[in-house]
N, CA, C and O atoms as a GROMACS GRO file, in nm:
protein
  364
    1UNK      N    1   3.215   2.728  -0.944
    1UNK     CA    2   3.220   2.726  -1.089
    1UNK      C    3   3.079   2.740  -1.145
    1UNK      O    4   2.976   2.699  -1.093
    2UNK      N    5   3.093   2.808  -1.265
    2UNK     CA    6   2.927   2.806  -1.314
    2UNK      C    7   2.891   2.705  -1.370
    2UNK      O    8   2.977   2.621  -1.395
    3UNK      N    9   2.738   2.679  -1.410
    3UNK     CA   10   2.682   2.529  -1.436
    3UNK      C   11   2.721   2.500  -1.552
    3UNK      O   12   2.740   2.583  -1.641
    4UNK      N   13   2.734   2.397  -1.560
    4UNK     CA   14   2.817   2.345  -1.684
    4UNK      C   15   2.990   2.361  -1.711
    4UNK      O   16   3.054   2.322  -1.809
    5UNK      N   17   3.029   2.419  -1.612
    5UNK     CA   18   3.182   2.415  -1.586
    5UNK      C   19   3.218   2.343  -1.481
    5UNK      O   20   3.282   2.401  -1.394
    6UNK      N   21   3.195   2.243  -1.469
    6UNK     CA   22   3.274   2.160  -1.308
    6UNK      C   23   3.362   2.067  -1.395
    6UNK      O   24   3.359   2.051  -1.517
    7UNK      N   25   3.423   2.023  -1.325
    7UNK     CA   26   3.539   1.934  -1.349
    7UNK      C   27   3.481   1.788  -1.377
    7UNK      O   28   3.391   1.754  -1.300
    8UNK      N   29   3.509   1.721  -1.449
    8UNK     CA   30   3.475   1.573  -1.461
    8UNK      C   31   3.430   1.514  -1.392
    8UNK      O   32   3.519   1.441  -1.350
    9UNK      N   33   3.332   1.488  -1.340
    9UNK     CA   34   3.242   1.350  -1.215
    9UNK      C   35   3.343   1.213  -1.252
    9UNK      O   36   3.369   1.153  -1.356
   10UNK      N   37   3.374   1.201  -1.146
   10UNK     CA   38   3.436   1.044  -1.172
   10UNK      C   39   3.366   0.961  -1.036
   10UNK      O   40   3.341   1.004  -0.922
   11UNK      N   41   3.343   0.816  -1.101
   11UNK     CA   42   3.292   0.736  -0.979
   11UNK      C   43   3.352   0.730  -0.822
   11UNK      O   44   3.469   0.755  -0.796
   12UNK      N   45   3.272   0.699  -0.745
   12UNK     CA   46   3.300   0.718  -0.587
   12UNK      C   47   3.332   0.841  -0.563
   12UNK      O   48   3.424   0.835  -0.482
   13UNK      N   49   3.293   1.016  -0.603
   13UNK     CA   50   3.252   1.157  -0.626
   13UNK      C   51   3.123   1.173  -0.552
   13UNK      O   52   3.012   1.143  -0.596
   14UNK      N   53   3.150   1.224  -0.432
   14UNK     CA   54   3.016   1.239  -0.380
   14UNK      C   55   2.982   1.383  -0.445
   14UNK      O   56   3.066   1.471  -0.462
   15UNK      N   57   2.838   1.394  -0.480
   15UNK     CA   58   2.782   1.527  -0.584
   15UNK      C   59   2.691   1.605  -0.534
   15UNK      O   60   2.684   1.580  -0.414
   16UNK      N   61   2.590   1.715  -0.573
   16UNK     CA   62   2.508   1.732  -0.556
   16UNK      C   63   2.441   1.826  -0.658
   16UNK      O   64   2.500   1.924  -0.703
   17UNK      N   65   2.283   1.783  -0.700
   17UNK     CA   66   2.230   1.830  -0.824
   17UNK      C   67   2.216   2.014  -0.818
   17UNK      O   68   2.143   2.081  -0.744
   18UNK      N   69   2.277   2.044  -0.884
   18UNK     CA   70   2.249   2.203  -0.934
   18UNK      C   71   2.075   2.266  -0.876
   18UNK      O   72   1.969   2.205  -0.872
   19UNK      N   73   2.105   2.398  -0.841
   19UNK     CA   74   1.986   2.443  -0.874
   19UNK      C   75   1.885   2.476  -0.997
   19UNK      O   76   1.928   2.518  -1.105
   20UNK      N   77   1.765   2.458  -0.976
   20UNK     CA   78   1.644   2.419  -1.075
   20UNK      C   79   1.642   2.290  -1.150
   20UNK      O   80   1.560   2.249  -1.232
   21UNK      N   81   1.768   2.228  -1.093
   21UNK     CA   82   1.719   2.098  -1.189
   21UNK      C   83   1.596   2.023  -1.114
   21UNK      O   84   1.559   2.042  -0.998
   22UNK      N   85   1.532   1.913  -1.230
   22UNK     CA   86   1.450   1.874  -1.208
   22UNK      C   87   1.455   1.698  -1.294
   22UNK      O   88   1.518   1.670  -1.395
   23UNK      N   89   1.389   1.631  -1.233
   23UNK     CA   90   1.416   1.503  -1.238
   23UNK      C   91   1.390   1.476  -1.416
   23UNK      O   92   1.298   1.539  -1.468
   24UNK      N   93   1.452   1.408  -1.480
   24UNK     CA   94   1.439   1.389  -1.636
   24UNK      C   95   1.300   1.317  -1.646
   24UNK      O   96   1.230   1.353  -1.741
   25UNK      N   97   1.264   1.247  -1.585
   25UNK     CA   98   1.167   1.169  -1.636
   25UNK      C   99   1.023   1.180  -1.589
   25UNK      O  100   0.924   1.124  -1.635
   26UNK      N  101   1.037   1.310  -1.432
   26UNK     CA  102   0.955   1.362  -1.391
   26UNK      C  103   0.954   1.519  -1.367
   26UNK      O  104   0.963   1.566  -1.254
   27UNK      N  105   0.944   1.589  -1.471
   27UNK     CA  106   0.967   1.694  -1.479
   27UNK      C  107   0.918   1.798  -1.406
   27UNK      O  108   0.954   1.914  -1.423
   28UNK      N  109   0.808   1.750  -1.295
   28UNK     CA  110   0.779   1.840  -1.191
   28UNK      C  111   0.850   1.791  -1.118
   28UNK      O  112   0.880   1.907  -1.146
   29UNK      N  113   0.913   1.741  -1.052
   29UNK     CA  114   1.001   1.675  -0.908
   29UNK      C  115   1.136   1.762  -0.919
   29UNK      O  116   1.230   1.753  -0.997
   30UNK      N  117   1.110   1.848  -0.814
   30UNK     CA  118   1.243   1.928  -0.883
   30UNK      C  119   1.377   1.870  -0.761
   30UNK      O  120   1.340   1.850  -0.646
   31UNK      N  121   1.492   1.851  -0.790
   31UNK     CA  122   1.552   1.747  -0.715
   31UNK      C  123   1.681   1.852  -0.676
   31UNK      O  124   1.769   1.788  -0.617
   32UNK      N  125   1.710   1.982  -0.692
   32UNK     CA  126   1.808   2.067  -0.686
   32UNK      C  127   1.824   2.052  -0.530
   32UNK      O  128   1.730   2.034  -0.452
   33UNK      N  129   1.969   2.063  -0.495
   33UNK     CA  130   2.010   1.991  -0.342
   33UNK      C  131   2.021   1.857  -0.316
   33UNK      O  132   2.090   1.829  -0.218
   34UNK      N  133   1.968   1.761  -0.380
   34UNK     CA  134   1.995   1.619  -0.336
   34UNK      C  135   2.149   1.589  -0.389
   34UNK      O  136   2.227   1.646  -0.465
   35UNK      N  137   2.152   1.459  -0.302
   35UNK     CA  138   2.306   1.438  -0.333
   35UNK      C  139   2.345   1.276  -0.287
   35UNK      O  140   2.293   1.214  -0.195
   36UNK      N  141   2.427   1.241  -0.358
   36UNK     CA  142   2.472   1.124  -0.403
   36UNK      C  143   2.619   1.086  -0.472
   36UNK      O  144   2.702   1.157  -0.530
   37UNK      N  145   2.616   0.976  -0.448
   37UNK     CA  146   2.781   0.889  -0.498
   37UNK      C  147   2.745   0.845  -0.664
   37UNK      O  148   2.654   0.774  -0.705
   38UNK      N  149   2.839   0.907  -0.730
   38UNK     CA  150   2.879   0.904  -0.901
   38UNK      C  151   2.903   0.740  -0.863
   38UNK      O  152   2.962   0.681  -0.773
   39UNK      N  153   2.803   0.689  -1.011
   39UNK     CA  154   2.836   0.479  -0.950
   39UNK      C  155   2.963   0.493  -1.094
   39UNK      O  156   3.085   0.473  -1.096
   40UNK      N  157   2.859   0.538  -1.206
   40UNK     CA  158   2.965   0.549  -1.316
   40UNK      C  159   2.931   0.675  -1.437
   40UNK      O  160   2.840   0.750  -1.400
   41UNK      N  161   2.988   0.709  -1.570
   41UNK     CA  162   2.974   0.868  -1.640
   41UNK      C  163   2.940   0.753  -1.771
   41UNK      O  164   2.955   0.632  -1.755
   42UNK      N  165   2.904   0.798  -1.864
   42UNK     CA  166   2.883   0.754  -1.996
   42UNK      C  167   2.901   0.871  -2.096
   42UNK      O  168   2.870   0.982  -2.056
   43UNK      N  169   2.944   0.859  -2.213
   43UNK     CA  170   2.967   0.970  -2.323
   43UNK      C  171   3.098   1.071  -2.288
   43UNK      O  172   3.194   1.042  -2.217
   44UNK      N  173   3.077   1.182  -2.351
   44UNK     CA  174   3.157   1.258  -2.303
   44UNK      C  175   3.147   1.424  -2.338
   44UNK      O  176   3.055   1.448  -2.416
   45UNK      N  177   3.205   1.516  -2.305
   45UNK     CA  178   3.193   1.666  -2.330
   45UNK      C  179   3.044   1.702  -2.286
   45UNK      O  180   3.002   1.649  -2.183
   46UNK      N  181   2.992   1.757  -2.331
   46UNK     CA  182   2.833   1.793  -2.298
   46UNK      C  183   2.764   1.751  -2.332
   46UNK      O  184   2.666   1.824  -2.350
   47UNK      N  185   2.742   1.544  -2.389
   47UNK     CA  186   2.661   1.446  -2.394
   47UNK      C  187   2.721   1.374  -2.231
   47UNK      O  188   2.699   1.254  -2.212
   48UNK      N  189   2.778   1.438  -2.147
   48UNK     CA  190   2.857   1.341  -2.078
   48UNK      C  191   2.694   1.282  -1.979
   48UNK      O  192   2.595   1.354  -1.963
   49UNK      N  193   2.704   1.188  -1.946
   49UNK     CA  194   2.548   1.140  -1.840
   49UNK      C  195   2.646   1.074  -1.701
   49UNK      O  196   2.744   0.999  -1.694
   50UNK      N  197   2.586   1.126  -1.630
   50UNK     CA  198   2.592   1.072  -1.457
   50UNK      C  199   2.513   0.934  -1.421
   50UNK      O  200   2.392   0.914  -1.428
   51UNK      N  201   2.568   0.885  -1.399
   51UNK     CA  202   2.484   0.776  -1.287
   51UNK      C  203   2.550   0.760  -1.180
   51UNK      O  204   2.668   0.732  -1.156
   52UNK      N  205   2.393   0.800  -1.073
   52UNK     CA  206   2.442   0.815  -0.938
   52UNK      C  207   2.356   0.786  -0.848
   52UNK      O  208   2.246   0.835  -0.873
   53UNK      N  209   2.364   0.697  -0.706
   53UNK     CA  210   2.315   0.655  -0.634
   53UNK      C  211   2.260   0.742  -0.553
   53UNK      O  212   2.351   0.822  -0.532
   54UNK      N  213   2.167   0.777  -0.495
   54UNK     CA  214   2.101   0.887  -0.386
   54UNK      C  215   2.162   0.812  -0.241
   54UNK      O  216   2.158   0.693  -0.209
   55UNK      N  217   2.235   0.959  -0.150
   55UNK     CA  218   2.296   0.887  -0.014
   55UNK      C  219   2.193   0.934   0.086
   55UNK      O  220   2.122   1.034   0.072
   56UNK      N  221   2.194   0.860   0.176
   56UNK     CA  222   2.155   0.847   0.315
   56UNK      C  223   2.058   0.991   0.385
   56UNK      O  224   1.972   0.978   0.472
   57UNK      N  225   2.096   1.110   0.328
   57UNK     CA  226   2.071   1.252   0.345
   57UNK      C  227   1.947   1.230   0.259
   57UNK      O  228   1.840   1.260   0.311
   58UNK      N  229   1.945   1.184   0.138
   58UNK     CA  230   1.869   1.231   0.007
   58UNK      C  231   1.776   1.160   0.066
   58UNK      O  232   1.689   1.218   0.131
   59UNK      N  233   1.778   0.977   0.052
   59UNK     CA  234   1.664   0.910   0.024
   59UNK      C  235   1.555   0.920   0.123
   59UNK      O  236   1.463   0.843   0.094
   60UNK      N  237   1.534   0.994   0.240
   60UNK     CA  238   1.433   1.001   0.334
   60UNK      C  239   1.325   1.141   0.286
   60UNK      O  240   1.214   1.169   0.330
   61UNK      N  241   1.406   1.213   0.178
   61UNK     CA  242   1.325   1.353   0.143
   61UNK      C  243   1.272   1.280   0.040
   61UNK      O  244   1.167   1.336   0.009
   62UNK      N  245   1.293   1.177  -0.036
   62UNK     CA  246   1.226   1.165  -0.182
   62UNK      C  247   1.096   1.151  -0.166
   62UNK      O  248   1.054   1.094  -0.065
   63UNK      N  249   1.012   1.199  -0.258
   63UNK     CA  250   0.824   1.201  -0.200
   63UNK      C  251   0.807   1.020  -0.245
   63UNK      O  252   0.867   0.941  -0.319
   64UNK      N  253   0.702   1.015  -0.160
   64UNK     CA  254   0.636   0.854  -0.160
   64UNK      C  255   0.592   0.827  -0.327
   64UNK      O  256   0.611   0.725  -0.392
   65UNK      N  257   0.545   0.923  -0.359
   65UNK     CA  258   0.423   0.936  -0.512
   65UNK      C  259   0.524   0.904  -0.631
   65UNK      O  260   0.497   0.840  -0.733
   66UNK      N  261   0.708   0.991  -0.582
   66UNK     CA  262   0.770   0.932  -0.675
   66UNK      C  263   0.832   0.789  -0.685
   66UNK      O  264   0.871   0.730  -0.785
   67UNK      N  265   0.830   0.744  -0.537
   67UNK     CA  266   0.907   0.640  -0.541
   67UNK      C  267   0.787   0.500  -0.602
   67UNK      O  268   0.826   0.384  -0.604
   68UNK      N  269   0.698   0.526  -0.630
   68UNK     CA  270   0.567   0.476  -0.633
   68UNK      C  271   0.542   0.455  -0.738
   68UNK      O  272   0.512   0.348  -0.790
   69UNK      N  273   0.556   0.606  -0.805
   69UNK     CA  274   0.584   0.606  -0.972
   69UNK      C  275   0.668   0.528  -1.066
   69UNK      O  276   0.635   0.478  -1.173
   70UNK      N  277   0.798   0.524  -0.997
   70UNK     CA  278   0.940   0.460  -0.971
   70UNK      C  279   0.896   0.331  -1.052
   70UNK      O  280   0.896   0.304  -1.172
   71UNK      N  281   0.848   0.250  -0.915
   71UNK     CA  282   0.851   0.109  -0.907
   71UNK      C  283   0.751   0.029  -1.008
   71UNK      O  284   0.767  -0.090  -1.037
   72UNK      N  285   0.624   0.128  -1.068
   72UNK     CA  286   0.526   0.113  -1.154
   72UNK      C  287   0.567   0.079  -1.285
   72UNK      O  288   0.518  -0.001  -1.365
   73UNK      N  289   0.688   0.172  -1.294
   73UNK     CA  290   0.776   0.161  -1.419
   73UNK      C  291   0.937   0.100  -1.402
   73UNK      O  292   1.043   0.114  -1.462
   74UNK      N  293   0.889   0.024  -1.284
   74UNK     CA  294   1.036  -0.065  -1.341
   74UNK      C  295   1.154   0.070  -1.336
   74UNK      O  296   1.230   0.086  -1.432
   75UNK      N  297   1.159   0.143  -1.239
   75UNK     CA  298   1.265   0.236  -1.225
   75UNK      C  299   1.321   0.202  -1.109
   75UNK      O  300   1.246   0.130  -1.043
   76UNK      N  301   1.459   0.235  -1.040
   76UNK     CA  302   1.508   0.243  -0.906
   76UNK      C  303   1.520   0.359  -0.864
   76UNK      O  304   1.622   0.421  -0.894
   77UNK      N  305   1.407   0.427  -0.773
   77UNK     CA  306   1.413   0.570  -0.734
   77UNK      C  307   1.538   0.575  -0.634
   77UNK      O  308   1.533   0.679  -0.567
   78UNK      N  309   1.651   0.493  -0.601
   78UNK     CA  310   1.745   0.562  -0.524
   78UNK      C  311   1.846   0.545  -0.628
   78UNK      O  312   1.953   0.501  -0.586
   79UNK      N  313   1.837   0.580  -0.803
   79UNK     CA  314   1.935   0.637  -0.868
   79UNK      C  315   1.932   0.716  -0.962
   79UNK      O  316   1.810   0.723  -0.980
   80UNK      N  317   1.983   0.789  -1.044
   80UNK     CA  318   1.941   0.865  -1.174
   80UNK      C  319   2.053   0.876  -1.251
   80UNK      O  320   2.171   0.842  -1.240
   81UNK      N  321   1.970   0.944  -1.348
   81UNK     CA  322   2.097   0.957  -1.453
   81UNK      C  323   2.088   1.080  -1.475
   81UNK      O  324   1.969   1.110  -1.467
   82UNK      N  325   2.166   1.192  -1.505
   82UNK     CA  326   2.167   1.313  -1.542
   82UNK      C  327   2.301   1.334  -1.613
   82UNK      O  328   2.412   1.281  -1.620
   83UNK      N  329   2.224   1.450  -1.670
   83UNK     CA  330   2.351   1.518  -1.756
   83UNK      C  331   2.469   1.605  -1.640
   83UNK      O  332   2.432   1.686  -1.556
   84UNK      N  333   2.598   1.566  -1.661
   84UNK     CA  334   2.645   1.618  -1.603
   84UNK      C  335   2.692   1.756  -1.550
   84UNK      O  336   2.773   1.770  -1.459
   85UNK      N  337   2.624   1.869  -1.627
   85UNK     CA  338   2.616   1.999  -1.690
   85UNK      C  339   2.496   2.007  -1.506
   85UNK      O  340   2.480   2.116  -1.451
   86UNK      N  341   2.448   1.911  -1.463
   86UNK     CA  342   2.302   1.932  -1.382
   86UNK      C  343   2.336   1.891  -1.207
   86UNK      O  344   2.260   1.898  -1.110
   87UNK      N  345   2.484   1.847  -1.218
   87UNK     CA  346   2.557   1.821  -1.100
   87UNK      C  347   2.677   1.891  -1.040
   87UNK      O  348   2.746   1.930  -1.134
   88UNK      N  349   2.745   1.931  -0.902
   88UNK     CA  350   2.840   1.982  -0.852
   88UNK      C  351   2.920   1.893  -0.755
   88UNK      O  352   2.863   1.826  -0.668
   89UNK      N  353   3.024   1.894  -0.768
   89UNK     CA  354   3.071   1.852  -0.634
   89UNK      C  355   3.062   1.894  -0.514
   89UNK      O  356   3.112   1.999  -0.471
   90UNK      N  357   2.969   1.780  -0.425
   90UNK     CA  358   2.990   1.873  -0.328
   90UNK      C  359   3.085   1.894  -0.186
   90UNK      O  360   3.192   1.833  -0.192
   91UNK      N  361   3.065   1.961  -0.078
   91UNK     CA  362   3.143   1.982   0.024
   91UNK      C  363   3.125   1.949   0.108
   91UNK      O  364   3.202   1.971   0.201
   0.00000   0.00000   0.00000
């Protein structure tokens, strides 16, 4: 399906982020291929937001500098939030 046409993320949805996306809050970290379990969705239509845990595959690629960044600011680098327009299901 093309981006921004997938079917609803619903929790326990294992996903994976679209190509060129890039992390919201670090806009060089480009995160396209990682992948993770939907925890829960907020909003809806094309305000819809993801929250999703990074799995087992993901969290060993994440760079040190972000997880570093992460923790400086009171973030949890093994989750994010994205627009759902920026995720796929994956296979």
């Amino acid at each position: 399906m093309p981006r921004g046409k997938t079917a609803k993320p619903t929790p326990g949805q294992h996903v994976k982020v679209a190509d060129g996306v890039t992390m919201p809050e670090f806009p060089d970290l480009p995160i396209n291929g990682w992948t993770g379990k939907v925890m829960e969705t907020t909003g809806s239509g094309a305000k819809m937001k993801v929250i999703l845990e990074w799995d087992a595959a993901t969290l060993p690629s994440i760079p040190e500098s972000y997880r570093e960044q992460c923790e400086a600011q009171g973030l949890l680098y093994s989750m994010a939030c994205l627009p759902a327009a920026d995720i796929e299901v994956a296979e």
